[in-house]
N, CA and C of each residue as an Amber inpcrd file, in Angstrom:
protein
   234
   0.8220000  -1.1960000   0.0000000   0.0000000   0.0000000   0.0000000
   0.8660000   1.2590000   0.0000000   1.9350000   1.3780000   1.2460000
   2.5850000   2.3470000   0.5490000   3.8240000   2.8200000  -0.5560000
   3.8490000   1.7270000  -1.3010000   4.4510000   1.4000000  -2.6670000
   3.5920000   2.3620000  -3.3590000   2.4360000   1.6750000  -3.6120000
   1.4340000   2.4750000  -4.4470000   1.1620000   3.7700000  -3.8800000
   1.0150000   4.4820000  -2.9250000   0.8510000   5.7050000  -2.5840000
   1.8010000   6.4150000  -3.3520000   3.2510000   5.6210000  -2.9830000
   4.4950000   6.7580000  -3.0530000   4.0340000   7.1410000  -4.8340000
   3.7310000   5.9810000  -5.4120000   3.9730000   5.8330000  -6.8350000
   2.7600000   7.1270000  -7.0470000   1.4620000   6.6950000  -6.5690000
   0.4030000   7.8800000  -7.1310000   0.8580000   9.5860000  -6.8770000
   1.3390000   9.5290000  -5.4980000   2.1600000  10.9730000  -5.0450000
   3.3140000  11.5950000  -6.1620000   3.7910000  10.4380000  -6.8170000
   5.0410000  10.9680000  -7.5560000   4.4150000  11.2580000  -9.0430000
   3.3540000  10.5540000  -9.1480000   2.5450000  10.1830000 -10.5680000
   2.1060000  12.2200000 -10.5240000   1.3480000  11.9570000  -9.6930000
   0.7090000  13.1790000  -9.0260000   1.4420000  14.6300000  -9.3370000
   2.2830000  14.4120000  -8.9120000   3.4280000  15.8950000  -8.3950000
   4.0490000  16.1750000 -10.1600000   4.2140000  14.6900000 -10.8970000
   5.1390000  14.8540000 -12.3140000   3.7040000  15.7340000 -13.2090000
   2.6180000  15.2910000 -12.8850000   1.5300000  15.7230000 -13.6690000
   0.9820000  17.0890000 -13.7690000   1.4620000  17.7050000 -11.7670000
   0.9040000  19.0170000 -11.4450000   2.0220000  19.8790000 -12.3410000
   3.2460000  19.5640000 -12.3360000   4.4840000  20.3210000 -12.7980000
   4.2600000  20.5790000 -14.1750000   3.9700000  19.4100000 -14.6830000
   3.9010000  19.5700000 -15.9500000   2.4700000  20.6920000 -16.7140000
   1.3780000  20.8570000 -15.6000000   0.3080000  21.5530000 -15.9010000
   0.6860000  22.7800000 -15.6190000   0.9360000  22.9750000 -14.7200000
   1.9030000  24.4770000 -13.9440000   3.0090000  24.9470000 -15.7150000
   3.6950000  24.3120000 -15.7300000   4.8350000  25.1070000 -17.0920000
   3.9690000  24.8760000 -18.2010000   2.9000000  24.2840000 -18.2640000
   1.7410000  24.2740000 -19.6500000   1.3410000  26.0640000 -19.3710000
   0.6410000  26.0010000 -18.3780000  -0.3360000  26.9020000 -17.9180000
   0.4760000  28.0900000 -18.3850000   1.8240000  28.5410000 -17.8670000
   2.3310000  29.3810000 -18.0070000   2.8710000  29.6950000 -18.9840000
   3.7020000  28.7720000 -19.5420000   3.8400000  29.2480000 -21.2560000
   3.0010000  29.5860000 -21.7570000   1.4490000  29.0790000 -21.6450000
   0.2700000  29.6590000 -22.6090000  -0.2070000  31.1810000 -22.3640000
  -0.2090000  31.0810000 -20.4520000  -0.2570000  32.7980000 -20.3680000
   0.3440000  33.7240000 -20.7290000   2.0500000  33.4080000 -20.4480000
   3.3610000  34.1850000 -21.1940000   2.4290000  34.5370000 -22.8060000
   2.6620000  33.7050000 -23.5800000   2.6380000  33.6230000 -24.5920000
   1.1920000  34.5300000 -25.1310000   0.4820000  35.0720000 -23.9930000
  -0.8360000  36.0320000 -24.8480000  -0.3000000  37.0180000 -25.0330000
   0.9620000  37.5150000 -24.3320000   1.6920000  39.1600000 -24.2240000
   2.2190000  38.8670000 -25.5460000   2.6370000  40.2590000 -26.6510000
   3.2630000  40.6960000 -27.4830000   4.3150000  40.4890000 -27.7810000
   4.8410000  41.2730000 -26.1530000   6.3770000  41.2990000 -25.9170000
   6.5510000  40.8290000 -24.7900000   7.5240000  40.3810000 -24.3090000
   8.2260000  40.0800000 -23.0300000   7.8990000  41.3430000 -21.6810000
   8.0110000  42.1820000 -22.1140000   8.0130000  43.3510000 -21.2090000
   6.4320000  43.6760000 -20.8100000   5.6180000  43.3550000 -21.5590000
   4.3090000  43.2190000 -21.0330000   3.5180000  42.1720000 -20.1240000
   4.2740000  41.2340000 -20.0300000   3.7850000  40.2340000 -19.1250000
   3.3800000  40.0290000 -18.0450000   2.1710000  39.8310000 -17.5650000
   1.6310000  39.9200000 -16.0720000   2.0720000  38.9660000 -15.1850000
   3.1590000  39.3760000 -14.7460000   3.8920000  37.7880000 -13.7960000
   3.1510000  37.5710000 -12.6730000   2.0990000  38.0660000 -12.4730000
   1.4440000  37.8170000 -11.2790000   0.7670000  37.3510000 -11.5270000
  -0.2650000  37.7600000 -12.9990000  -1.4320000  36.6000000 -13.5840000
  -0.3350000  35.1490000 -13.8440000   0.1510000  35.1840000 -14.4390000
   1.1200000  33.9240000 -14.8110000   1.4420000  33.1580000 -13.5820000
   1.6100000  33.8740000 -12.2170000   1.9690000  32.7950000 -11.2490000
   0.5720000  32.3450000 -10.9130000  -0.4990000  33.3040000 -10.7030000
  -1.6380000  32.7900000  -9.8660000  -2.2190000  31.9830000 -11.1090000
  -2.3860000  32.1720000 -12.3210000  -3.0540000  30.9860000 -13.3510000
  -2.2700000  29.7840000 -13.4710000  -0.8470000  29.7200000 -12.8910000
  -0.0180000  28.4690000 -12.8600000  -0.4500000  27.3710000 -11.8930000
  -0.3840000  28.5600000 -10.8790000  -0.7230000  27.7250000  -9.3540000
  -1.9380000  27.2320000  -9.1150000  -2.7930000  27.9240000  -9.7170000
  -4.0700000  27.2840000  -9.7810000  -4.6630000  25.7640000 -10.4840000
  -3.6600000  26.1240000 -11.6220000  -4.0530000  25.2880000 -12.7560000
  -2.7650000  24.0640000 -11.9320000  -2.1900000  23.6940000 -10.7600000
  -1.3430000  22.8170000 -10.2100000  -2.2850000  22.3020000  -9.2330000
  -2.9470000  23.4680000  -8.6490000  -3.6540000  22.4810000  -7.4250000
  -4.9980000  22.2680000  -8.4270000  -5.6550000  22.3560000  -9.1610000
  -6.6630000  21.5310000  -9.8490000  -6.3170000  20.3250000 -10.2730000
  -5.1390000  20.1550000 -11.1420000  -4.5300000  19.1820000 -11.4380000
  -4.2130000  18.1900000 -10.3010000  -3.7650000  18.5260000  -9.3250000
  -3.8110000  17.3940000  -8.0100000  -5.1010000  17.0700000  -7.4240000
  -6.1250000  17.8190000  -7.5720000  -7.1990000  17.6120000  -7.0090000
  -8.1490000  16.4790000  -8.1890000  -8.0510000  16.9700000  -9.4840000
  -8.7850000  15.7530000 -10.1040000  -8.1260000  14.6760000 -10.4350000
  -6.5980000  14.9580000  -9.8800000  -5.9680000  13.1440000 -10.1590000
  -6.7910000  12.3980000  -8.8700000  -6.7900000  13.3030000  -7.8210000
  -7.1690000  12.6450000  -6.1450000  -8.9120000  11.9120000  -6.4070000
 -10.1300000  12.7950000  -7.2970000 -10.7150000  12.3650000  -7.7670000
 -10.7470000  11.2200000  -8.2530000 -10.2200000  11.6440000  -9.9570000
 -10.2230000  10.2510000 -10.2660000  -9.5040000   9.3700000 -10.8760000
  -8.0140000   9.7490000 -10.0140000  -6.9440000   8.7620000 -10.7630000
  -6.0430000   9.0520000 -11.8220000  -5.1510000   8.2010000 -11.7160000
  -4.5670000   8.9480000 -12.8720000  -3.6890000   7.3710000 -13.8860000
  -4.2110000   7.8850000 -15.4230000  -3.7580000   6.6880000 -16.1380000
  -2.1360000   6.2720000 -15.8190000  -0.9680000   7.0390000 -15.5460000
   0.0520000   7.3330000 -15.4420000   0.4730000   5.9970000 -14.3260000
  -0.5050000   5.9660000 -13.6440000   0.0890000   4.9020000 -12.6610000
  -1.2660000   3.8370000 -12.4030000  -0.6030000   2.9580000 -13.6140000
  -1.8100000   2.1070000 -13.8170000  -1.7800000   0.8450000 -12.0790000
  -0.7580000   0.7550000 -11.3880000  -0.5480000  -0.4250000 -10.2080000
  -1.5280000   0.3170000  -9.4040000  -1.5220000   1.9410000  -9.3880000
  -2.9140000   2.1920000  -8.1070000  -4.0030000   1.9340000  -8.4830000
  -4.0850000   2.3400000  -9.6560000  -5.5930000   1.7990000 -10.0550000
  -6.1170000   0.6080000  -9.8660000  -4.9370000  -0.6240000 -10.1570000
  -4.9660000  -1.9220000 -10.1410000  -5.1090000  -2.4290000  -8.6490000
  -4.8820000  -1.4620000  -7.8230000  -4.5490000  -1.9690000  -6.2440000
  -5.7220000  -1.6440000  -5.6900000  -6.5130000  -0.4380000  -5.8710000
  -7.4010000   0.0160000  -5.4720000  -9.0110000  -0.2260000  -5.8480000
  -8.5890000  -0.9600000  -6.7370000  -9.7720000  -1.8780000  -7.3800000
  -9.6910000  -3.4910000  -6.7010000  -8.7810000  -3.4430000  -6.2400000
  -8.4020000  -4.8170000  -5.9090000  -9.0180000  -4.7130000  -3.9610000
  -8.4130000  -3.6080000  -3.6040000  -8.4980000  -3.2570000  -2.3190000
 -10.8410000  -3.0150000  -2.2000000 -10.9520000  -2.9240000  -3.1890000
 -13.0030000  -2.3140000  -2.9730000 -13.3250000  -3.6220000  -3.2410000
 -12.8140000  -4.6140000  -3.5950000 -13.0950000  -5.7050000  -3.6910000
 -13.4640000  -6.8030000  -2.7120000 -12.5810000  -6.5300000  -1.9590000
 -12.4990000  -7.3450000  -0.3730000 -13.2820000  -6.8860000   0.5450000
């Protein structure tokens, strides 16, 4: 059990990171120029878009780490 935790936590954290530098390149990227950029919208639309991302893996899983899924189906079983 905590095999699979560590694994969903790490599944978890690689997924939020990766939504976080999505999020923000896309905001960066509405400015013109560099010098116009709202680094404050860019952090708070990053950070946001990180804890959503952890919150609907906690929902409902995440394909990335197919052994929790497999464990936790196994575990509602019994």
């Amino acid at each position: 059990m905590k095999t699979q935790m560590k694994e969903f936590i790490k599944a978890t954290l690689i997924r939020a990171v990766r939504t976080i530098a999505q999020t923000a390149v896309a905001t960066i990227g509405t400015s013109a120029i560099i010098s116009e950029v709202n680094w404050l919208l860019v952090a708070s639309s990053a950070a946001l878009a990180g804890v959503l991302s952890v919150l609907t893996a906690i929902a409902t899983g995440l394909p990335e780490c197919p052994t929790c899924a497999v464990e936790a189906a196994k575990d509602k079983e019994v």
